[in-house]
C-alpha positions as CSV (number, residue, x, y, z in Angstrom):
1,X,0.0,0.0,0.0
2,X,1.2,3.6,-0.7
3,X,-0.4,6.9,-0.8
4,X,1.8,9.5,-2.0
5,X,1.6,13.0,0.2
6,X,1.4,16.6,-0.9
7,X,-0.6,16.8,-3.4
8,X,-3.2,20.1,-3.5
9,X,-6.9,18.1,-4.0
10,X,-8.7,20.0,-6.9
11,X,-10.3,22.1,-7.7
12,X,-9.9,24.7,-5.5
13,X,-11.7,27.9,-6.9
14,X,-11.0,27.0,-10.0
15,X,-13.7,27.6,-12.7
16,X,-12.5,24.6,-15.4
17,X,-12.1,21.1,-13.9
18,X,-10.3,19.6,-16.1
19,X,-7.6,21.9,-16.0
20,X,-7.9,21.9,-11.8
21,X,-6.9,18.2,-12.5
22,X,-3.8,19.1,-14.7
23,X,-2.9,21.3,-12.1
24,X,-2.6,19.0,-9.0
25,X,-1.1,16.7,-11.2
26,X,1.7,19.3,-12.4
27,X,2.0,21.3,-9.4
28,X,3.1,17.8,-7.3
29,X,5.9,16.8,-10.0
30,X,7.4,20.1,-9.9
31,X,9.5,19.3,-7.1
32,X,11.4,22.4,-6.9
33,X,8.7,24.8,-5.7
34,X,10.1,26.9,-2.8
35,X,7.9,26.3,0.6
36,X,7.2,29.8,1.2
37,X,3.9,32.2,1.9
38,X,3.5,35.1,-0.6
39,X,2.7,38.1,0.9
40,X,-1.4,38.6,1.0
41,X,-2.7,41.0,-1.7
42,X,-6.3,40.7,-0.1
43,X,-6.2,42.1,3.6
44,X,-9.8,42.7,3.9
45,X,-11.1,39.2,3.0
46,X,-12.5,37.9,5.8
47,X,-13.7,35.0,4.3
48,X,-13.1,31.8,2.0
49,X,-12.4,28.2,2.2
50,X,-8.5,27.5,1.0
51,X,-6.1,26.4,2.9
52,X,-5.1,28.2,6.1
53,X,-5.3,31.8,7.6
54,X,-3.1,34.0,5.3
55,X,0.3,34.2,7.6
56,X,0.0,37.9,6.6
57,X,-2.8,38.9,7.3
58,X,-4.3,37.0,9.6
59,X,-7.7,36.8,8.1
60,X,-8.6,35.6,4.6
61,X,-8.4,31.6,4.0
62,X,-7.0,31.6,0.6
63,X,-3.6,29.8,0.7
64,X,-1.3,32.7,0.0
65,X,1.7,29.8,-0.9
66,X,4.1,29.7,-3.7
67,X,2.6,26.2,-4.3
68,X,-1.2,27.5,-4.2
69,X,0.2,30.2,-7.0
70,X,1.6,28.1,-8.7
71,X,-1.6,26.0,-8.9
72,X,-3.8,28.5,-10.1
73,X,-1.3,29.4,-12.8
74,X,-1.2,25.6,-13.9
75,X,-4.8,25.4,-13.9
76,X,-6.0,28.6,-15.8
77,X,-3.2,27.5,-18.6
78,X,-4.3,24.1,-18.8
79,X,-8.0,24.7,-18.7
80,X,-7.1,27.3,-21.5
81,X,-5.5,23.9,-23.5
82,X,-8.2,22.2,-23.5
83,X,-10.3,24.7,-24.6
84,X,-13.5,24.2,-22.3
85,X,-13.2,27.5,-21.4
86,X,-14.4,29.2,-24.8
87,X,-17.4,27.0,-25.5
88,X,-20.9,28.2,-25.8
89,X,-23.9,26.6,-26.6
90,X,-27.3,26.9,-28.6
91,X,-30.3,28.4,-26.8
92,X,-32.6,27.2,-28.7
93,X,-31.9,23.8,-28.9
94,X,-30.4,23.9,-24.9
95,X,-28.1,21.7,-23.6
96,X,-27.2,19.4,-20.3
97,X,-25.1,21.2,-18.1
98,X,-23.3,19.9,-14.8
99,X,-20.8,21.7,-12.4
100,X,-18.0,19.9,-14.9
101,X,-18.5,22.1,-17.6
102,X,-19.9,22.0,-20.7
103,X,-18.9,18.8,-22.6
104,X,-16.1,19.4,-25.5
105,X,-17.5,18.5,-29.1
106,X,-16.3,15.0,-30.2
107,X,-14.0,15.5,-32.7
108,X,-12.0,17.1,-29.6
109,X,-12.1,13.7,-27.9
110,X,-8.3,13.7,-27.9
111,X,-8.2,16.5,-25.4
112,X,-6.2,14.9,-22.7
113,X,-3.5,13.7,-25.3
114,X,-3.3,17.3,-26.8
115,X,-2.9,18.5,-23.0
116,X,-0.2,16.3,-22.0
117,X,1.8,16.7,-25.3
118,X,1.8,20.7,-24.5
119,X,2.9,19.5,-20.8
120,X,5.9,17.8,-22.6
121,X,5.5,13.8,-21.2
122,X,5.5,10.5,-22.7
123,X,2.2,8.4,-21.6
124,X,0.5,5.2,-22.4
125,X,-2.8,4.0,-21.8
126,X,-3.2,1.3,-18.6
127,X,-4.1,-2.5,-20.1
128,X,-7.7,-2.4,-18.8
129,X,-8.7,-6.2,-20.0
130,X,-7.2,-7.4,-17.0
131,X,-7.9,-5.3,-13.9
132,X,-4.6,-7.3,-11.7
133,X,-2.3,-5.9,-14.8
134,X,-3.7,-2.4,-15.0
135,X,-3.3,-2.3,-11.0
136,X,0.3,-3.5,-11.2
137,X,0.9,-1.0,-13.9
138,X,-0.7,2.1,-11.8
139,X,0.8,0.4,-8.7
140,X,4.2,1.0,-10.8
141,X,3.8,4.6,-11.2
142,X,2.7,5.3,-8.0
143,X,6.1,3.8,-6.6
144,X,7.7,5.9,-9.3
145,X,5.9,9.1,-7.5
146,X,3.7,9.9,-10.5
147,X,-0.3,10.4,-9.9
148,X,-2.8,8.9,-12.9
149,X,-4.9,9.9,-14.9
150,X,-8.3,8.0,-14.4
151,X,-11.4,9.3,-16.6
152,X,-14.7,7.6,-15.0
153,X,-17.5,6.1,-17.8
154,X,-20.2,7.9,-16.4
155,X,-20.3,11.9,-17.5
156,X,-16.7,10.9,-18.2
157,X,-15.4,12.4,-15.3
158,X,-11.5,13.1,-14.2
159,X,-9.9,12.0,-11.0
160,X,-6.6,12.1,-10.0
161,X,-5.3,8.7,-8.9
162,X,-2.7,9.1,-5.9
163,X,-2.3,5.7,-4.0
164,X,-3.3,1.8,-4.0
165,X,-3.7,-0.3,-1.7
166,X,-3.1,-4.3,-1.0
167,X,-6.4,-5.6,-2.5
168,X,-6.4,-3.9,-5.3
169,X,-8.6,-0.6,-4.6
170,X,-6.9,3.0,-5.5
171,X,-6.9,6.0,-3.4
172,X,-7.1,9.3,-5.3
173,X,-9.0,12.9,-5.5
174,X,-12.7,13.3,-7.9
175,X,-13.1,16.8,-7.3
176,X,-16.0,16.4,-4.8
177,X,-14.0,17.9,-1.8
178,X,-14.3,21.6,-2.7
179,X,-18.2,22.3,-3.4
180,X,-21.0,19.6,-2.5
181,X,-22.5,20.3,-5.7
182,X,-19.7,19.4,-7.8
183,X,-19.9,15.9,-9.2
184,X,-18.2,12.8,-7.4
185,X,-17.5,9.3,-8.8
186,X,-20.9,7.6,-10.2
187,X,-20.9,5.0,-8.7
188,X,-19.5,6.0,-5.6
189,X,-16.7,4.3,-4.2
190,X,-16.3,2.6,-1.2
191,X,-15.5,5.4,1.3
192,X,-13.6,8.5,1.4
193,X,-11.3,9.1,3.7
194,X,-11.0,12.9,4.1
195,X,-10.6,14.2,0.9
196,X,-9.2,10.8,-0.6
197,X,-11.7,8.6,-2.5
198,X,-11.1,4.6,-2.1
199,X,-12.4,2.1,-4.5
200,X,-12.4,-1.2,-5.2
201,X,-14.5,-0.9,-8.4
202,X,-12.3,1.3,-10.1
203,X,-11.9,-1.6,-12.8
204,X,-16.0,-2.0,-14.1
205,X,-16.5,1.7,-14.3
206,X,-13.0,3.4,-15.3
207,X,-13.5,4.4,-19.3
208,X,-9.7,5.2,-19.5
209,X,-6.4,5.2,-16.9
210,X,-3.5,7.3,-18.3
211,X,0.0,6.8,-17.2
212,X,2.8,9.2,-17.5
213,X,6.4,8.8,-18.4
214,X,9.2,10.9,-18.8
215,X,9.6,14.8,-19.8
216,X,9.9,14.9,-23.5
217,X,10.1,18.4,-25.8
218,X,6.4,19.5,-26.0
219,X,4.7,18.1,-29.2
220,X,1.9,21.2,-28.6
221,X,2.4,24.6,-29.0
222,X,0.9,27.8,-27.5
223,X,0.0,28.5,-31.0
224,X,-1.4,24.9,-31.7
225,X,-3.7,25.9,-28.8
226,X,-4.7,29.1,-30.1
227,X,-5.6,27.1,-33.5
228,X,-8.0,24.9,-31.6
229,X,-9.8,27.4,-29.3
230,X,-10.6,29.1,-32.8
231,X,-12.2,25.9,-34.2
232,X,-14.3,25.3,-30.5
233,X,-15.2,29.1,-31.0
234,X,-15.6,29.0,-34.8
235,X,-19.6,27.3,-34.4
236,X,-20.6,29.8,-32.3
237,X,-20.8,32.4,-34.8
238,X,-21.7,30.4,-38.0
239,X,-24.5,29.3,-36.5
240,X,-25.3,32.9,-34.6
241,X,-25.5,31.5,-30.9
242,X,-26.0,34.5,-29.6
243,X,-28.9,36.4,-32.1
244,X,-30.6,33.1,-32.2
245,X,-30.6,33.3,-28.6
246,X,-32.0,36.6,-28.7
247,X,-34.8,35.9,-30.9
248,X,-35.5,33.0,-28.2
249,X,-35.7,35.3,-25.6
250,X,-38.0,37.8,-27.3
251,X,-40.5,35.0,-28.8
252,X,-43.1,34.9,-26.3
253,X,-44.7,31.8,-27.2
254,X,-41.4,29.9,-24.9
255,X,-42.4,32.2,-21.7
256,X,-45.6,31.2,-19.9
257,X,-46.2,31.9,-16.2
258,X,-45.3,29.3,-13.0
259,X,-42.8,26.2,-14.0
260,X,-42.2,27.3,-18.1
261,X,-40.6,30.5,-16.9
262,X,-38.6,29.0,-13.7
263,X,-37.3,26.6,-16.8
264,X,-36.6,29.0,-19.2
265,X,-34.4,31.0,-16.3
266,X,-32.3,27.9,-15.4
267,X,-31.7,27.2,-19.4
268,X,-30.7,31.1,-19.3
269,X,-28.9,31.5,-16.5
270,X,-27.0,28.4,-18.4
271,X,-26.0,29.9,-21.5
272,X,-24.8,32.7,-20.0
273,X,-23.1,30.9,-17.1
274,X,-20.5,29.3,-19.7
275,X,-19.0,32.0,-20.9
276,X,-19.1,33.8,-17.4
277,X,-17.0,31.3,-16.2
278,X,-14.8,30.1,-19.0
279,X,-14.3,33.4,-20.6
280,X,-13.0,34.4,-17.0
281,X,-10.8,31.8,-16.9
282,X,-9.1,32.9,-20.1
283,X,-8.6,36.4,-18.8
284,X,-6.3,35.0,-16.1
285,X,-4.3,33.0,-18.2
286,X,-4.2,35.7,-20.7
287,X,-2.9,38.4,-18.0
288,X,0.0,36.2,-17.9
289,X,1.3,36.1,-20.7
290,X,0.3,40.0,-21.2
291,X,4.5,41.0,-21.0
292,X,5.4,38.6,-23.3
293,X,8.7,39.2,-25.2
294,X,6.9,38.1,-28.7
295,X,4.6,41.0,-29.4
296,X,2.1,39.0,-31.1
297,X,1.7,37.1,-28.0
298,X,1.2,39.8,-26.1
299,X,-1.1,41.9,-28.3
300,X,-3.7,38.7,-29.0
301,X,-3.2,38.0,-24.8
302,X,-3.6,41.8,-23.8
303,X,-6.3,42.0,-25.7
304,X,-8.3,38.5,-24.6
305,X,-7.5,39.5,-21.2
306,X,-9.4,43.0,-21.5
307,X,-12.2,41.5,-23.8
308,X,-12.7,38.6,-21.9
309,X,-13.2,41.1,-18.8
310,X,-15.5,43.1,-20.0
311,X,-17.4,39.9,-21.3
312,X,-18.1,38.7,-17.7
313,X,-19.0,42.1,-16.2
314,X,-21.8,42.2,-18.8
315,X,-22.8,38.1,-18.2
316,X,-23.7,39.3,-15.3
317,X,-26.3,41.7,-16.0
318,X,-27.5,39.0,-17.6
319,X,-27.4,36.4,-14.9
320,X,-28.5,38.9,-12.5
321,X,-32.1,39.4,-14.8
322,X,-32.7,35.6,-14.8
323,X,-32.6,35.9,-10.7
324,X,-29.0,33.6,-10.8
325,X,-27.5,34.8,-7.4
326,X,-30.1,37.1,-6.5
327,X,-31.9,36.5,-2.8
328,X,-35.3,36.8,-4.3
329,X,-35.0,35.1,-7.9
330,X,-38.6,34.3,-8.0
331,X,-39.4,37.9,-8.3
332,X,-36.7,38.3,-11.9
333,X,-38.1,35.1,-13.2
334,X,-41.6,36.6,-13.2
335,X,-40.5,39.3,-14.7
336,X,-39.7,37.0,-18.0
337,X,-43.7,37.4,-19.0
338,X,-42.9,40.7,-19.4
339,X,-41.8,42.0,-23.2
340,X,-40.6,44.5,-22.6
341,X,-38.4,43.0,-19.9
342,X,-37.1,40.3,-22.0
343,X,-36.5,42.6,-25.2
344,X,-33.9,44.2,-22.6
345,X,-32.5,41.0,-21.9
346,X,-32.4,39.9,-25.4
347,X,-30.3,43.5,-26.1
348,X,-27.6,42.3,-23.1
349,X,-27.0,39.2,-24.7
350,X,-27.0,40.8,-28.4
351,X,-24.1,42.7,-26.3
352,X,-22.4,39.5,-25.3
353,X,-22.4,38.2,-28.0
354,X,-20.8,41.1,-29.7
355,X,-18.1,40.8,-26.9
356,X,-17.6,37.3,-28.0
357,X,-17.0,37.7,-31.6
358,X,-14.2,40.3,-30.9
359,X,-12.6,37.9,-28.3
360,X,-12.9,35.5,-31.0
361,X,-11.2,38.1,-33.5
362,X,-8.2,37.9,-31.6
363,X,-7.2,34.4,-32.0
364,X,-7.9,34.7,-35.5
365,X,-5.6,37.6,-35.8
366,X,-3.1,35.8,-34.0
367,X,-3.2,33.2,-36.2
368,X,-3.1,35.4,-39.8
369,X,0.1,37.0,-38.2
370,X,1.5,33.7,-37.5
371,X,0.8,32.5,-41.1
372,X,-2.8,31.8,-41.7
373,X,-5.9,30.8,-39.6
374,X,-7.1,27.0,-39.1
């Protein structure tokens, strides 16, 4: 039996789970991270649920470490990778959402290859016809100090294997330990222990186990990232997401009083609750890379970072209209029988979506300065 120790459970605050993963994952094999508290850049937060009491200030919960840093970095990059974090959806035709995240297309099914080749490691997939062999073969990179990569059938969920034990059960992280809400293992394993799942029936319901090897030269580039987050984006505006969402908004026909207009909210407060989240996510990873020594880095990621800014502060106003977040939402949601009400609504997301296509304007003109678009 071995567990291995230190690793940062996801997903924190992060937004993009999938990325949270990456970023345990990462954060744990880069060794050399200095133990040492960053000075707190928050000292009137009084609240939150990370880690300890800020040794600075005394107050705020967030985790003010190198490590924690370091973390966040790894995760707004990698959810950025994967692209989850500029998806958007059709209103009219609606869509399942979960506290995962929208679900990638699938002719981007190969998106935790494409994320470890921008990482820079060699993998192979666990032999899963014979569950003693795959244990012995993630019993063999545990020993090496390595976490796996497991991806659960159902909702095909992440988790982050980190230990197994002597009958063949694994010990690892699903995400759940952050937010009650946020989806666990389905089926559930046999316990948790703290924040560490452990199951025994790993084998039946595990769709894929990934197993790293050693560092290689990155087969992904930035710019191969960029050229994928413009195809994930590219539907979006073909197909008018956001005018046909408008036009659903205004139709009355969709907006009758008592449970029709509670349903319409939640399928509202939805479509604007992905880009919300994932266009903030890009804004942090963008802000990063806003003093890059290429200039064409830097103007595309100067300008996502600004865009995708303004693009949540005006979400908002549109999640705040549906009654998401509000203390009274009943009170918004009746409002929706309104016209008038919902012809301003309809305008907010016209704006959003306006927002969106010049976000999306800057990966293509990254990519025409490179040497042409995808």
């Amino acid at each position: 039996m071995r567990i291995l120790e230190g690793i940062i459970p996801y997903p924190l605050d992060c937004e993009v789970r999938l990325g949270s993963v990456f970023a345990s994952l990462l954060t744990y094999l880069q060794k050399d991270i200095p133990d040492e508290m960053l000075p707190c850049d928050s000292p009137d937060r009084k609240t939150g649920a990370l880690g300890d009491p800020c040794t600075d200030c005394g107050k705020c919960r967030m985790g003010h470490s190198k490590k924690r840093q370091i973390f966040g970095d790894f995760a707004n990059e990698y959810a950025f990778v994967s692209g989850q974090p500029l998806l958007q959806f059709d209103l009219t035709v609606g869509v399942i959402l979960s506290w995962n995240g929208m679900p990638l297309p699938d002719e981007f099914s190969d998106t935790v290859d494409f994320m470890l080749q921008y990482a820079g490691y060699q993998y192979s997939d666990a032999d899963m016809a014979d569950k003693a062999r795959a244990h012995r073969q993630i019993s063999a990179s545990i020993d090496r100090g390595v976490p796996v990569l497991m991806q659960y059938k159902k909702n095909s969920l992440w988790l982050l294997v980190t230990g197994y034990g002597d009958n063949m059960e694994l010990y690892g992280y699903d995400g759940g330990c952050r937010w009650n809400h946020y989806e666990k293992m389905d089926p559930p394993p046999d316990r948790y222990e703290g924040k560490l799942f452990c199951a025994s029936n790993w084998h039946e319901n595990a769709k894929r186990v990934v197993i790293l090897g050693e560092k290689c030269e990155p087969a992904v580039t930035l710019e191969d990232a960029v050229r994928r987050n413009e195809r994930i984006m590219r539907p979006i505006f073909e197909q008018n997401y956001y005018q046909t969402g408008a036009d659903y908004i205004r139709e009355g026909g969709h907006f009758k009083k008592g449970a029709n207009l509670r349903r319409q909210a939640k399928r509202i407060s939805g479509f604007i609750g992905v880009p919300i989240n994932g266009r903030s996510v890009t804004s942090w990873f963008a802000a990063t890379l806003m003093d890059s020594s290429d200039p064409k880095v830097k103007e595309c990621f100067s300008g996502l970072a600004s865009l995708c800014s303004q693009m949540h502060d005006l979400c908002w106003v549109a999640w705040h209209a549906v009654g998401t977040y509000k203390k009274r939402p009943g009170r918004y949601v009746r409002l929706l029988a309104d016209p008038v009400y919902r012809d301003m609504l309809a305008a907010v997301v016209e704006q959003v979506g306006r927002k969106d296509r010049e976000i999306y304007g800057c990966l293509v003109n990254f990519l025409e300065a490179q040497g042409g678009a995808a």
